[in-house]
N, C-alpha and C positions, 0 to 999 in steps of 0.2 A: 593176684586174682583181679579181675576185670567186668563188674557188672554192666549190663545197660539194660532199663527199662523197654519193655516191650509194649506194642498195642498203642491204647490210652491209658497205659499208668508213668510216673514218676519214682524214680528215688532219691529221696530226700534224707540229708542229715538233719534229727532236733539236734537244736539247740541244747546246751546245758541247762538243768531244770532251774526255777527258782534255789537259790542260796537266802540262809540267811541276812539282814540287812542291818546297818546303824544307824540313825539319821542324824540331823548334824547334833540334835539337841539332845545325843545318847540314848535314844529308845529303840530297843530291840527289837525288830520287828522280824517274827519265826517264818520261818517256810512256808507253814499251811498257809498263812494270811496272806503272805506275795501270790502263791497259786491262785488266791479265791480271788485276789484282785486282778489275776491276767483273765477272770472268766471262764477257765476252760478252754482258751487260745493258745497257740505253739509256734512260737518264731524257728523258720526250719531254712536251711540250705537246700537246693536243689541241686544234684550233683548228676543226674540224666534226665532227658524226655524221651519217652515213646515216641516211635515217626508218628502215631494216631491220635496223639493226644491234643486236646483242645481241636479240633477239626472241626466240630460245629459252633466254632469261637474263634472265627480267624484273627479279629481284632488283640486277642490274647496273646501277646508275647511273651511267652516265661521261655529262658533259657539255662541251662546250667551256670549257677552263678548267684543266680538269683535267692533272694529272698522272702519268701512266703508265709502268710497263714494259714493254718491247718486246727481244724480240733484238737484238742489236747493228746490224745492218739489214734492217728488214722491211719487205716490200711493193716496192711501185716506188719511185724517188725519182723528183724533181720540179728541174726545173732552171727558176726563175723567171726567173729576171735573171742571166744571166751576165756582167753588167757592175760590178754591185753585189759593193761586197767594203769591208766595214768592219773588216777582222779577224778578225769573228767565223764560225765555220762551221755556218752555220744551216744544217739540210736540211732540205727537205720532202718529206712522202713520204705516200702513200695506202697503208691498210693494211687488211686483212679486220679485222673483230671477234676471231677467233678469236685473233689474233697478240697483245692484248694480255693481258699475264702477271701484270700487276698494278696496282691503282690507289696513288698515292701518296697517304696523308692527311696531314692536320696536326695532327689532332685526337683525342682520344682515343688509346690504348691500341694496343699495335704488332696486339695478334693480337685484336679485339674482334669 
């Protein structure tokens, strides 16, 4: 099966949710607590762009590939394979242009 975003929306893989965490000095630190500390933010893979998306944002370059921020859940999700379950909690989800909040780089300088 072969999706692509249409118009001005995206589809986007989240990211795997928070997990629990150890830090070095043994404190356990639960799920809900990592959640509250991303703020309600969601590191996502962009796996299509609409031809329409970002158009009144030409400056905007996001390409499949990319890394983005999003709300913690934006858009629709997408239920592919409800049989498939390797552990991980992949969703997918189609989302307007306007929902993403930030591009993730790796390069250069946090605010350039």
């Amino acid at each position: 099966m072969k999706l692509k975003a249409i118009g001005r929306h995206l589809l986007i893989r989240m990211e795997t949710d928070a997990v629990e965490e150890i830090t070095s000095g043994g404190i356990v630190l639960p799920k809900d607590y990592i959640e509250k500390l991303q703020g309600g933010c969601q590191l996502s893979e962009v796996l299509h762009v609409g031809e329409c998306a970002f158009d009144d944002q030409p400056e905007v370059k996001i390409k499949a590939g990319d890394r983005v921020v999003t709300q913690k859940y934006p858009g629709s999700g997408l239920d592919l394979d409800p049989n498939w379950n390797d552990g991980k909690a992949n969703m997918y989800r189609v989302i307007l242009d306007n929902e993403v909040r930030a591009l993730v780089s790796e390069e250069g300088a946090w605010l350039n």
